[in-house]
Predicted model as a PDB file, atoms N, CA, C, CB and O in Angstrom, pLDDT in the B-factor column:
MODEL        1                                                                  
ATOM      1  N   UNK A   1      61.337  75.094 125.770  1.00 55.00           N  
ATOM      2  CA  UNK A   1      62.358  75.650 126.637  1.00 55.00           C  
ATOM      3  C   UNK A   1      61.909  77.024 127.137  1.00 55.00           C  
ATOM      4  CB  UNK A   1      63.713  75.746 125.897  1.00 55.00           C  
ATOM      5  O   UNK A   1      61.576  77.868 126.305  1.00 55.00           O  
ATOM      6  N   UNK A   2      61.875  77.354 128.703  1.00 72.00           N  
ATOM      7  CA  UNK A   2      61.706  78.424 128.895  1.00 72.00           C  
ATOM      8  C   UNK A   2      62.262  79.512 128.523  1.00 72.00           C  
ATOM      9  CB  UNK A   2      61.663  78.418 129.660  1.00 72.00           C  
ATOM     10  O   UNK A   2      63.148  79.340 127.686  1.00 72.00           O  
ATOM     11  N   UNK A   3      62.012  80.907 128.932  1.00 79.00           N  
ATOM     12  CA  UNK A   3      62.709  82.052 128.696  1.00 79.00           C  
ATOM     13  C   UNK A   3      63.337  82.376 129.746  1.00 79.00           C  
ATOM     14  CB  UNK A   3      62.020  83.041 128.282  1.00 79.00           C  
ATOM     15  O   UNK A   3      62.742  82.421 130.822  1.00 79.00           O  
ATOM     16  N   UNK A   4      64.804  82.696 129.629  1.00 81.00           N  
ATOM     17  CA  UNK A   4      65.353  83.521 131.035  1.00 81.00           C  
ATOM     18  C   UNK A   4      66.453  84.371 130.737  1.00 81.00           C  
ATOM     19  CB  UNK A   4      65.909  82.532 132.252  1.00 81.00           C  
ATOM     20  O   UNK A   4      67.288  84.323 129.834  1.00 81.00           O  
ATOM     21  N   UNK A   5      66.257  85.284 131.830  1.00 88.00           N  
ATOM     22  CA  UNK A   5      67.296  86.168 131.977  1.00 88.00           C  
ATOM     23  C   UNK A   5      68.139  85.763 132.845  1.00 88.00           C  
ATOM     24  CB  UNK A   5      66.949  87.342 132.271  1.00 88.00           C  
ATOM     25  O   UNK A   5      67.748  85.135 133.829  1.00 88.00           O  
ATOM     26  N   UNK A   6      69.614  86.081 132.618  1.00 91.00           N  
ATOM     27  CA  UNK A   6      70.605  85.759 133.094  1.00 91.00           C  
ATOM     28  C   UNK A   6      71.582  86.681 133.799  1.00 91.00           C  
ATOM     29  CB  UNK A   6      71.028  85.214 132.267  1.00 91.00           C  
ATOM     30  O   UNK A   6      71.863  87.677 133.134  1.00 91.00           O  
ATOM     31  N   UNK A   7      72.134  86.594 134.919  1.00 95.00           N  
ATOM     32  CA  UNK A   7      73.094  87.287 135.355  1.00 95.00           C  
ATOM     33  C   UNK A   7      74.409  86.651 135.061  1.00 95.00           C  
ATOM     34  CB  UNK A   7      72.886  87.525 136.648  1.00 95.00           C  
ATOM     35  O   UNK A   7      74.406  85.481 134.678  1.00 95.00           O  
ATOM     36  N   UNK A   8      75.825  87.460 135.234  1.00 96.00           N  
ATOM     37  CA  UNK A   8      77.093  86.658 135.336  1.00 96.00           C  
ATOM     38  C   UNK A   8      77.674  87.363 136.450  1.00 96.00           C  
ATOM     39  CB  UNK A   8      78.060  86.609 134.000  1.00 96.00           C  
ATOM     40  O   UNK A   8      77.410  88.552 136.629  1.00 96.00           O  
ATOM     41  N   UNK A   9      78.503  86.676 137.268  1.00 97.00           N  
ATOM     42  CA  UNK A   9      79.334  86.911 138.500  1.00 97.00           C  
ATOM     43  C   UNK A   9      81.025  86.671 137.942  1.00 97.00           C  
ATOM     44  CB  UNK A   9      78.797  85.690 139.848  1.00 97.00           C  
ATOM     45  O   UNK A   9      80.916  85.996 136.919  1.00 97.00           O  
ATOM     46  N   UNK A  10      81.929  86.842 138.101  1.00 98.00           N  
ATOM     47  CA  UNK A  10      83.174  85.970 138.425  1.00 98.00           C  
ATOM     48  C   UNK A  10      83.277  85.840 139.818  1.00 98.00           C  
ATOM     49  CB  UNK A  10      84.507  86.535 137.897  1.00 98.00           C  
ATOM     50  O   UNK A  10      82.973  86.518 140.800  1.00 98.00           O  
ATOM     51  N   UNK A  11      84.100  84.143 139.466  1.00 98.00           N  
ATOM     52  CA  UNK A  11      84.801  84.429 140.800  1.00 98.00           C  
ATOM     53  C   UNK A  11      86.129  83.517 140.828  1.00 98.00           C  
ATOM     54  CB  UNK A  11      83.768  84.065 142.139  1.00 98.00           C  
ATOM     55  O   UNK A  11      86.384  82.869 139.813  1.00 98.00           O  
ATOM     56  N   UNK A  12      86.731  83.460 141.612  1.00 98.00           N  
ATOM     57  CA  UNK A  12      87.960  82.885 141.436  1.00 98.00           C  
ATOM     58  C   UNK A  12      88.309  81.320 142.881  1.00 98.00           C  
ATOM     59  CB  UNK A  12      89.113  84.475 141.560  1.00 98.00           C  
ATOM     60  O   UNK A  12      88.061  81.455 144.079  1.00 98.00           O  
ATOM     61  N   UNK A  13      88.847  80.142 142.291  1.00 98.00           N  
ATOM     62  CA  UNK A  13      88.538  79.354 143.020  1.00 98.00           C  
ATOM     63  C   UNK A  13      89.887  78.586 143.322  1.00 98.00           C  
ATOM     64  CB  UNK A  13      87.445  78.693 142.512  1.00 98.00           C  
ATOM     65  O   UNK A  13      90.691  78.563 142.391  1.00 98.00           O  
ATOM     66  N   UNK A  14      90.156  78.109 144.212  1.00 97.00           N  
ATOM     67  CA  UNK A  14      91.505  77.261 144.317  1.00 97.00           C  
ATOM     68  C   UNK A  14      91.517  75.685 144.738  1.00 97.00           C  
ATOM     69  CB  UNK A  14      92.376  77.962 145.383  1.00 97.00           C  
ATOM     70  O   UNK A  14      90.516  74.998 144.939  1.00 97.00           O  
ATOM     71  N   UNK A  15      92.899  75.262 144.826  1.00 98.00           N  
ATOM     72  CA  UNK A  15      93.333  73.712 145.261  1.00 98.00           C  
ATOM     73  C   UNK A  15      94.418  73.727 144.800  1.00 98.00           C  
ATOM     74  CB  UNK A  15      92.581  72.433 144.773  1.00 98.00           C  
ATOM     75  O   UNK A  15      94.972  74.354 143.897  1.00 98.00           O  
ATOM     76  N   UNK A  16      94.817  72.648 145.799  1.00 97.00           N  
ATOM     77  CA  UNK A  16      96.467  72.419 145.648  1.00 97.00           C  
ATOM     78  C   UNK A  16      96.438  71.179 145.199  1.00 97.00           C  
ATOM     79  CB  UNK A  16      97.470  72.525 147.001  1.00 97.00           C  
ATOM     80  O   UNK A  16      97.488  70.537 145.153  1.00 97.00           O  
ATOM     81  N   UNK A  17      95.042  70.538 144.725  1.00 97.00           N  
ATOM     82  CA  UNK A  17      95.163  68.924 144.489  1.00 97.00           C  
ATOM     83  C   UNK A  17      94.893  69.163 142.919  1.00 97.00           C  
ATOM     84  CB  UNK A  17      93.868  67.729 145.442  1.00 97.00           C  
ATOM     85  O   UNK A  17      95.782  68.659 142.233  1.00 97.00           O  
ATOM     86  N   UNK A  18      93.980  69.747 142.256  1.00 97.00           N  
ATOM     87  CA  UNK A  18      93.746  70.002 140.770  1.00 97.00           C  
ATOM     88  C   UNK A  18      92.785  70.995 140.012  1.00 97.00           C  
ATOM     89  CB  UNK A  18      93.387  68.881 140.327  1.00 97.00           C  
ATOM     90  O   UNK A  18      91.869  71.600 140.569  1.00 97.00           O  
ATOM     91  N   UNK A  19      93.069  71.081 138.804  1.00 97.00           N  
ATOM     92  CA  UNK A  19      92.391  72.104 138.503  1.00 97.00           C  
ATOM     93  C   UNK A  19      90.342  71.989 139.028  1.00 97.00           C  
ATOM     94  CB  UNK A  19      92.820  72.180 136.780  1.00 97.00           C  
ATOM     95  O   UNK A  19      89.677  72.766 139.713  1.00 97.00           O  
ATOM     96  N   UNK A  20      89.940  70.694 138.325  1.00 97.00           N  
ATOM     97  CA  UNK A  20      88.724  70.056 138.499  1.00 97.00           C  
ATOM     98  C   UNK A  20      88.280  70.713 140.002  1.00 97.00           C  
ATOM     99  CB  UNK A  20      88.899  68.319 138.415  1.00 97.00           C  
ATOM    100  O   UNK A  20      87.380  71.553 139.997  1.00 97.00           O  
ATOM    101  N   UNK A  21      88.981  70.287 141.425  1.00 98.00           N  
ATOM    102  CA  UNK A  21      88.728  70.550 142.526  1.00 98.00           C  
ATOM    103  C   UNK A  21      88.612  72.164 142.558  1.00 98.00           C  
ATOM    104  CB  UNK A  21      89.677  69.896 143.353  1.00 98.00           C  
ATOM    105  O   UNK A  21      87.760  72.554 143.356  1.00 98.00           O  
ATOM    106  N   UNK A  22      89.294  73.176 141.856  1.00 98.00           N  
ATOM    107  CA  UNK A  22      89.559  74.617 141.755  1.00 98.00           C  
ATOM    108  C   UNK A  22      87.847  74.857 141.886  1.00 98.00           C  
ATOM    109  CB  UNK A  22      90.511  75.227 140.152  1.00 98.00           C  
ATOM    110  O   UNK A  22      87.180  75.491 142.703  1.00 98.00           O  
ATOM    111  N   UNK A  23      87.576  74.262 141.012  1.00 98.00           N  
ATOM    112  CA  UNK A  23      86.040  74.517 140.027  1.00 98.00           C  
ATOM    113  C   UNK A  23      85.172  73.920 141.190  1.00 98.00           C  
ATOM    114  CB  UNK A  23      85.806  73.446 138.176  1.00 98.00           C  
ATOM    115  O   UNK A  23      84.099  74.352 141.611  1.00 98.00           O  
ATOM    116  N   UNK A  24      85.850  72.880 141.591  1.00 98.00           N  
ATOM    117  CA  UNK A  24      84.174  72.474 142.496  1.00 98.00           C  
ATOM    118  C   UNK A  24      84.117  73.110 144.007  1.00 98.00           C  
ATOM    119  CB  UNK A  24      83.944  70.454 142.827  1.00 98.00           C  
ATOM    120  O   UNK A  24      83.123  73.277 144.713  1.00 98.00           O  
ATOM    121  N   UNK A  25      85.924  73.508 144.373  1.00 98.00           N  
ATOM    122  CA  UNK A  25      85.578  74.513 145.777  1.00 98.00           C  
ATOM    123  C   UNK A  25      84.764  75.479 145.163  1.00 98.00           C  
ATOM    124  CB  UNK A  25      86.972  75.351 146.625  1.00 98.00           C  
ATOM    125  O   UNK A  25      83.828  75.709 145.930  1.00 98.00           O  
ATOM    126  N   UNK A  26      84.657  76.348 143.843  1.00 98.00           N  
ATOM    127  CA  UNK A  26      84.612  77.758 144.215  1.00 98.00           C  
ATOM    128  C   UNK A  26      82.876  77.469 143.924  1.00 98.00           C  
ATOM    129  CB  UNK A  26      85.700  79.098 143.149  1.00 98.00           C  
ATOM    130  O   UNK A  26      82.040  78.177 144.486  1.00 98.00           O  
ATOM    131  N   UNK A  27      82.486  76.370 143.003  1.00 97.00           N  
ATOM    132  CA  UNK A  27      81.288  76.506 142.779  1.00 97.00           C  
ATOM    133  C   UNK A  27      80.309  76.206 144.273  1.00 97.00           C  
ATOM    134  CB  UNK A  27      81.057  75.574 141.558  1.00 97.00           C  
ATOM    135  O   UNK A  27      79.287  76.853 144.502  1.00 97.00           O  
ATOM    136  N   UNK A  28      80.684  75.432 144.932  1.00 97.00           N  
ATOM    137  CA  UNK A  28      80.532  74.617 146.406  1.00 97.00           C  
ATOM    138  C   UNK A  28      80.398  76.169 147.518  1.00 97.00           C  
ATOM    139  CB  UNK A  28      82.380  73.333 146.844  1.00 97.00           C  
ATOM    140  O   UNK A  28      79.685  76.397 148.495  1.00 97.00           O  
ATOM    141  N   UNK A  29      81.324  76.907 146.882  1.00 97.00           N  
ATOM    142  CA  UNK A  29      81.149  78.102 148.245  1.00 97.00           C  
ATOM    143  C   UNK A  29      79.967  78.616 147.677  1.00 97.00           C  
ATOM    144  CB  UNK A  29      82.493  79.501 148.556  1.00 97.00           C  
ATOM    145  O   UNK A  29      78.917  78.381 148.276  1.00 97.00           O  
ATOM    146  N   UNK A  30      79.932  79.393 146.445  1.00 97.00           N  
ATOM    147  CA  UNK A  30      78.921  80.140 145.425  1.00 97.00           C  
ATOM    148  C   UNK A  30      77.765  79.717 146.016  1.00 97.00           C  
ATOM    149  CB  UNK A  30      78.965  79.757 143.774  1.00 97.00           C  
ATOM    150  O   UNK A  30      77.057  80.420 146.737  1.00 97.00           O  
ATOM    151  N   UNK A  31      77.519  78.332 145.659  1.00 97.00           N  
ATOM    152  CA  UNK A  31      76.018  77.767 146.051  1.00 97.00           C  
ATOM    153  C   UNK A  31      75.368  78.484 147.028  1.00 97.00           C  
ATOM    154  CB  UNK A  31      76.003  76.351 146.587  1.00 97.00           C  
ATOM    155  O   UNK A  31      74.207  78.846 146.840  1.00 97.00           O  
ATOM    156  N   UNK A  32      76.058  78.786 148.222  1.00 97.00           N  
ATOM    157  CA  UNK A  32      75.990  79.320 149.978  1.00 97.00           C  
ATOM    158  C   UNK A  32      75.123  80.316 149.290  1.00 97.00           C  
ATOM    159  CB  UNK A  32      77.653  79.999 151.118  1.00 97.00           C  
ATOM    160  O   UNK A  32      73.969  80.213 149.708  1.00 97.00           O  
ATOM    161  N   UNK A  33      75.227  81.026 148.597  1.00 96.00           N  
ATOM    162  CA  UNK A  33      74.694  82.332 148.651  1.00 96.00           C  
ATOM    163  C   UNK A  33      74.124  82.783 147.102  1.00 96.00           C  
ATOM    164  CB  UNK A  33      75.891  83.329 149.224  1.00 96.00           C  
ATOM    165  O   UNK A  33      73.415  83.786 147.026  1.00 96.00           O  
ATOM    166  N   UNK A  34      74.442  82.046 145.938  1.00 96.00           N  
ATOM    167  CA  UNK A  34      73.884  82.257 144.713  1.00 96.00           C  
ATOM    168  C   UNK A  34      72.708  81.402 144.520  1.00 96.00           C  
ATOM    169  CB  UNK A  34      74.837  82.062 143.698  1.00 96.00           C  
ATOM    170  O   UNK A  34      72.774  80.218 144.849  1.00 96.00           O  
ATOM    171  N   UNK A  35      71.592  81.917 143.995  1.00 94.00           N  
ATOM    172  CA  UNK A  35      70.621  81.058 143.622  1.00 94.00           C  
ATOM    173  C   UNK A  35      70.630  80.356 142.312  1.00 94.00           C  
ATOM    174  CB  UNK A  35      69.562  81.694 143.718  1.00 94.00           C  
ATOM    175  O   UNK A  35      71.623  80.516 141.602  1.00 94.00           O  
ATOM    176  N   UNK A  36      69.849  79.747 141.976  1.00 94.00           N  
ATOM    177  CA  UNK A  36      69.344  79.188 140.257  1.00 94.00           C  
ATOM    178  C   UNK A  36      70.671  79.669 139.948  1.00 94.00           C  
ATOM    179  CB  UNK A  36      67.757  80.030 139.157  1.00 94.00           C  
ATOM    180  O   UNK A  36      70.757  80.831 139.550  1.00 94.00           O  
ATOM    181  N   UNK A  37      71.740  78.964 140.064  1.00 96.00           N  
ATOM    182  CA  UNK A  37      73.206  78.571 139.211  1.00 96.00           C  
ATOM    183  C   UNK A  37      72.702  77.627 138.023  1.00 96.00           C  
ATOM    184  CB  UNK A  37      74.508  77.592 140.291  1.00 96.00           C  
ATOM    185  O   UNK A  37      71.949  76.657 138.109  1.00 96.00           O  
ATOM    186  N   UNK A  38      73.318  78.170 136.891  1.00 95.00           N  
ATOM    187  CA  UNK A  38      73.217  77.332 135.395  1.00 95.00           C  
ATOM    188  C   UNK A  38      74.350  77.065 135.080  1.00 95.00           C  
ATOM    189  CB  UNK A  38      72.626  78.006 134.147  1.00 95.00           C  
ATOM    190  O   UNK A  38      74.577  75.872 135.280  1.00 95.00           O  
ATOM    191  N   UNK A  39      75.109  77.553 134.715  1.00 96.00           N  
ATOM    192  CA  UNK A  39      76.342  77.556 133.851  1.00 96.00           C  
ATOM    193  C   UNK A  39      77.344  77.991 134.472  1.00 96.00           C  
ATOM    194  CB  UNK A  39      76.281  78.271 132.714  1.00 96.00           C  
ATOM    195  O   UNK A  39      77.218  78.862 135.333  1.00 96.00           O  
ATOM    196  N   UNK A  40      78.685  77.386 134.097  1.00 97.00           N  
ATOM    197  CA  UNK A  40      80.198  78.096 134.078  1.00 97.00           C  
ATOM    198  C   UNK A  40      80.920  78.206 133.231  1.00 97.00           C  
ATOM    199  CB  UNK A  40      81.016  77.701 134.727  1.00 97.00           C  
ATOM    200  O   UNK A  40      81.036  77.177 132.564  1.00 97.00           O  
ATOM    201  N   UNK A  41      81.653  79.239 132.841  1.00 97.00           N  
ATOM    202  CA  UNK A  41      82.891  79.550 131.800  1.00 97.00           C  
ATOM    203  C   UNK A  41      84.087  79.598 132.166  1.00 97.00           C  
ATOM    204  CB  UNK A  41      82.852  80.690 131.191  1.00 97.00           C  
ATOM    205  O   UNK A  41      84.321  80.713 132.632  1.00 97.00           O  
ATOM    206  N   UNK A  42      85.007  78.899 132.186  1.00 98.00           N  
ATOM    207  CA  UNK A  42      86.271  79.461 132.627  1.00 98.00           C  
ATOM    208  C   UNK A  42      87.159  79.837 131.991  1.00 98.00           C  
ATOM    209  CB  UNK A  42      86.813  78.880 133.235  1.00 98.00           C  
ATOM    210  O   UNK A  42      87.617  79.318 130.974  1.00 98.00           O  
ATOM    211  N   UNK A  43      87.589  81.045 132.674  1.00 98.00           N  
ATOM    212  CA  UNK A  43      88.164  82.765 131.484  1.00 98.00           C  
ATOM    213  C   UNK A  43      89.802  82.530 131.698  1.00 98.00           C  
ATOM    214  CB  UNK A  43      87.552  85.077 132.413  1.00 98.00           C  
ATOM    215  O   UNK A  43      90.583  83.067 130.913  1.00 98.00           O  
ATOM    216  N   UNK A  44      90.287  81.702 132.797  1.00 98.00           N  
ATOM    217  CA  UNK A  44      91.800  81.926 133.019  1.00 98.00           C  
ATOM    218  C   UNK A  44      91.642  80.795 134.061  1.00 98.00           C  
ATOM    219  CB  UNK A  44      92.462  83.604 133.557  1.00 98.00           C  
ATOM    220  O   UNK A  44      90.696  80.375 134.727  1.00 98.00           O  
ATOM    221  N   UNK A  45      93.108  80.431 133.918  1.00 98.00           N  
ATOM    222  CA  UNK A  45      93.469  79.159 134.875  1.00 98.00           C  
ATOM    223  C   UNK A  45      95.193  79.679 134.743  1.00 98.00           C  
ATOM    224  CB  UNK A  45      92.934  77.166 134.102  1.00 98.00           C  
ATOM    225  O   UNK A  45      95.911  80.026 133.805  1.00 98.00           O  
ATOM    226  N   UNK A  46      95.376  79.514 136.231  1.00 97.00           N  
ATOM    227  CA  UNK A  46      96.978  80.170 136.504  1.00 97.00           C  
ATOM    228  C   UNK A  46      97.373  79.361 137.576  1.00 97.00           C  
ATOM    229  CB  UNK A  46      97.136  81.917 136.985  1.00 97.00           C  
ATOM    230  O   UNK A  46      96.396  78.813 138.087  1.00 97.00           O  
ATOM    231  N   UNK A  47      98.657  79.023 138.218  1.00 97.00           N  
ATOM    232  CA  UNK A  47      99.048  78.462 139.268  1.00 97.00           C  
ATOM    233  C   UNK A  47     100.227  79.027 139.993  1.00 97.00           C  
ATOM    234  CB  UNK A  47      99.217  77.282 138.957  1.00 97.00           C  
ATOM    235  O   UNK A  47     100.666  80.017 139.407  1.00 97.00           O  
ATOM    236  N   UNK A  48     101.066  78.625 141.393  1.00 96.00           N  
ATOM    237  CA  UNK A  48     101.721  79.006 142.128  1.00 96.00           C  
ATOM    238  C   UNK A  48     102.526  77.971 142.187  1.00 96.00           C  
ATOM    239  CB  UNK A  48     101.200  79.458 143.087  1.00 96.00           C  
ATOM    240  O   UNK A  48     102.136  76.821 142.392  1.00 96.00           O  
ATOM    241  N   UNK A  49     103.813  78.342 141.995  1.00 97.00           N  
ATOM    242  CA  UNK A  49     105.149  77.330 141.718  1.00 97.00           C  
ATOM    243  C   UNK A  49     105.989  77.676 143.501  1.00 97.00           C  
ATOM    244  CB  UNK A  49     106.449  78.092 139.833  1.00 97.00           C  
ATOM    245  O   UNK A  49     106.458  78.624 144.131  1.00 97.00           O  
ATOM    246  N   UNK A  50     105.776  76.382 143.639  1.00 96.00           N  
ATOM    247  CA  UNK A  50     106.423  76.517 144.877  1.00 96.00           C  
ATOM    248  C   UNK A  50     107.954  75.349 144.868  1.00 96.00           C  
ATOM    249  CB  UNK A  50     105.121  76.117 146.144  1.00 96.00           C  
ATOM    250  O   UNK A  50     107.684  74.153 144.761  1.00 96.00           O  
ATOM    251  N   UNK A  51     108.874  75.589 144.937  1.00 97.00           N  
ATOM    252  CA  UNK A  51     110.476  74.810 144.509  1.00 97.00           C  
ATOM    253  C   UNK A  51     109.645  74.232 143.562  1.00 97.00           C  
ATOM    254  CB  UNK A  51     111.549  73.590 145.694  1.00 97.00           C  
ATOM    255  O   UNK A  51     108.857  73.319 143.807  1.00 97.00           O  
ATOM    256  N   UNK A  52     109.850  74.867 142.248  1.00 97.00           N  
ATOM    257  CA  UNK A  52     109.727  74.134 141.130  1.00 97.00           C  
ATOM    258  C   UNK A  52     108.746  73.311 141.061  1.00 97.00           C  
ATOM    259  CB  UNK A  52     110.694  73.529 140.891  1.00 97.00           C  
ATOM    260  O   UNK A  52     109.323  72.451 140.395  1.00 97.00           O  
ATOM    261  N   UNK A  53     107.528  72.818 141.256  1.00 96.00           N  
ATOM    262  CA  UNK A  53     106.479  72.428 141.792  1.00 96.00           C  
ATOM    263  C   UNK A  53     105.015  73.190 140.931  1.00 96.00           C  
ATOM    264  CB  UNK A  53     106.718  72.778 143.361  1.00 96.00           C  
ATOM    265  O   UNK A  53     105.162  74.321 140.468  1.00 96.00           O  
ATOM    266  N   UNK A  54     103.840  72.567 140.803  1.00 96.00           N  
ATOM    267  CA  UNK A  54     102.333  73.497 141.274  1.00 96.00           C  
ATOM    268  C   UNK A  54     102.493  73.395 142.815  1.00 96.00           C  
ATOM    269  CB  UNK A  54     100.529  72.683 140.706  1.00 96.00           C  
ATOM    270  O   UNK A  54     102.800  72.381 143.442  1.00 96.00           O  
ATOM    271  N   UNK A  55     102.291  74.336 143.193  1.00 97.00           N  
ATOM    272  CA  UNK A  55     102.014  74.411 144.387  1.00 97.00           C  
ATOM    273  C   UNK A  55     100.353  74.590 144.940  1.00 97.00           C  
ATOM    274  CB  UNK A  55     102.855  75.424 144.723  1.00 97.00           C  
ATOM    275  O   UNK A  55      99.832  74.136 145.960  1.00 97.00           O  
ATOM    276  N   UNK A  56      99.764  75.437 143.835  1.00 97.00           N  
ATOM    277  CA  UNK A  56      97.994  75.964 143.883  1.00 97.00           C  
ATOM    278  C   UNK A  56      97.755  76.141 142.866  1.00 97.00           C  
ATOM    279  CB  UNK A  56      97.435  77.224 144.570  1.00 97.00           C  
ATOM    280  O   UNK A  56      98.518  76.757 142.123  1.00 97.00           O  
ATOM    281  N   UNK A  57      96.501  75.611 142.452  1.00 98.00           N  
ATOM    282  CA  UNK A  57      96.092  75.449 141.229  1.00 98.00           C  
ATOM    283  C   UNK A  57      94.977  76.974 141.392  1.00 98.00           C  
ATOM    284  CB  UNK A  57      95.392  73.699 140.915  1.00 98.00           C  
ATOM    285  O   UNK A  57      94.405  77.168 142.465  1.00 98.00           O  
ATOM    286  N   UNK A  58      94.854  77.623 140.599  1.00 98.00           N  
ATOM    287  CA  UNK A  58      93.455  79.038 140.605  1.00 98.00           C  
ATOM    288  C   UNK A  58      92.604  78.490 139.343  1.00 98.00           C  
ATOM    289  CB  UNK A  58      94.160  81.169 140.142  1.00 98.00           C  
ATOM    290  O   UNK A  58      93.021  77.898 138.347  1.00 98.00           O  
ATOM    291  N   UNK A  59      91.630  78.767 139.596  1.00 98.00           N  
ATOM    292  CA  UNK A  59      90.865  78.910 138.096  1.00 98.00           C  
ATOM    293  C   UNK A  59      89.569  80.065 138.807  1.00 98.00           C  
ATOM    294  CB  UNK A  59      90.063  76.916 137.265  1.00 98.00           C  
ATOM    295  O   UNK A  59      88.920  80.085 139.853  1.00 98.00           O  
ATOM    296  N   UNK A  60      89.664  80.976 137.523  1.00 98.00           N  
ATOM    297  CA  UNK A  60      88.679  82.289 137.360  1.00 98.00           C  
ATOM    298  C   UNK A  60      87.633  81.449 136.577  1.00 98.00           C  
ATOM    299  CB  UNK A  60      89.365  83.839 136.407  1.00 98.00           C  
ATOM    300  O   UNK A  60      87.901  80.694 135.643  1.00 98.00           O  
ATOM    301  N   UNK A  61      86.417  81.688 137.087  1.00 98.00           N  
ATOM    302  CA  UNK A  61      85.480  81.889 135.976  1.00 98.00           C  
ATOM    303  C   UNK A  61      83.946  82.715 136.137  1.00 98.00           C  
ATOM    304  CB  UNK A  61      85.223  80.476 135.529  1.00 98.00           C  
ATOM    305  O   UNK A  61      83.660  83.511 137.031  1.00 98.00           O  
ATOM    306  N   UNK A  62      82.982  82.231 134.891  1.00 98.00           N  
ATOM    307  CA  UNK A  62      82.141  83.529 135.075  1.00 98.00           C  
ATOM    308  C   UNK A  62      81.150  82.454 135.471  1.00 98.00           C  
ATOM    309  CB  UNK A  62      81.784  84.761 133.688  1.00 98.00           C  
ATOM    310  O   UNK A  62      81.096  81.369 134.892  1.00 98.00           O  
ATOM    311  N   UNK A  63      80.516  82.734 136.291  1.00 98.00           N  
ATOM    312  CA  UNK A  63      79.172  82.150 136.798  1.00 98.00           C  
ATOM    313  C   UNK A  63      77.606  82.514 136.413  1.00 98.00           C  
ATOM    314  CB  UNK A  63      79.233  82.386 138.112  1.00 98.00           C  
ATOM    315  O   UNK A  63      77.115  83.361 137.159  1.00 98.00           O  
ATOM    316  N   UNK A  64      77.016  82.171 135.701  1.00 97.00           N  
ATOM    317  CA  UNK A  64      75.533  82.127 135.145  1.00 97.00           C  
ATOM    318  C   UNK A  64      74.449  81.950 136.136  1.00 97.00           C  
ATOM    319  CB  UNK A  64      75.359  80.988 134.169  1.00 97.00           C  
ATOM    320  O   UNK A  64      74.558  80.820 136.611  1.00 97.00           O  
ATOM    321  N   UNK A  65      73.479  82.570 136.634  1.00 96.00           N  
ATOM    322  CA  UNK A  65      72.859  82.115 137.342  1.00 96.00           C  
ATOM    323  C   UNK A  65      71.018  82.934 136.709  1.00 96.00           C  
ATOM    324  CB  UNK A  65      73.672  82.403 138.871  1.00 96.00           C  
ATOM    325  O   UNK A  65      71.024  84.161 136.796  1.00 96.00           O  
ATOM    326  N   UNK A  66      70.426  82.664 136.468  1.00 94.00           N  
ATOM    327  CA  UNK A  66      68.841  83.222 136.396  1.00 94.00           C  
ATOM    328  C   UNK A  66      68.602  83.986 137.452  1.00 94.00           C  
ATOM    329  CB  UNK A  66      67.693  82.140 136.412  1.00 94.00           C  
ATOM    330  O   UNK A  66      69.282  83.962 138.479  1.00 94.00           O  
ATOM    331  N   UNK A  67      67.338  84.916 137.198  1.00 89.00           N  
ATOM    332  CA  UNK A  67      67.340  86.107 137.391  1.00 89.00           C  
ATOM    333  C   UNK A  67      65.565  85.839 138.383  1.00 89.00           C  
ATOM    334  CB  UNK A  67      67.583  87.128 135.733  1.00 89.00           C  
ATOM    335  O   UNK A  67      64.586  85.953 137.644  1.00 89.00           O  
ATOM    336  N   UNK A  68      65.286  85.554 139.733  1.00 82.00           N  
ATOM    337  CA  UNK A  68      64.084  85.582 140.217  1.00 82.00           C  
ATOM    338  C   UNK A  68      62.862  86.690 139.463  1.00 82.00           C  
ATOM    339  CB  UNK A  68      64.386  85.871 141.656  1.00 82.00           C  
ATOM    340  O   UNK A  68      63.195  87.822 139.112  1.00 82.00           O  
ATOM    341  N   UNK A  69      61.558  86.213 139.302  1.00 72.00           N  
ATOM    342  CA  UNK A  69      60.596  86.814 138.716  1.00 72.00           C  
ATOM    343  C   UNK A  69      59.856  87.774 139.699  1.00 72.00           C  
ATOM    344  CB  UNK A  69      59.778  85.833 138.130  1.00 72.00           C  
ATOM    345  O   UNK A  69      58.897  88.440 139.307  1.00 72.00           O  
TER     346      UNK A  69                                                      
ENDMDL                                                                          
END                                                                             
């Protein structure tokens, strides 16, 4: 197994359809502009009650990505 150094980012991601989708918009935008993505943690998951309802699902998390040589 190689050696690497690692960075972490947060970032915070949404959907009104489920948590799962929260995670794959925010990782899906990330990609655009983060390189060598490894890992995710997710630190908090919260939502928006609209008439008694989820209305938006959020999920925070920390993003892992390696460090160019």
């Amino acid at each position: 197994m190689e050696e690497h150094v690692y960075k972490k980012i947060e970032i915070t991601g949404s959907s009104k359809n489920s948590i799962e989708e929260a995670v794959q918009n925010a990782l899906s935008r990330a990609a655009k502009t983060v390189q060598n993505m490894r890992w995710f943690e997710i630190v908090e998951t919260r939502g928006v009650i609209e008439n008694g309802k989820v209305g938006m699902w959020q999920v925070t998390m920390k993003i892992g990505f390696t460090l160019k040589d």
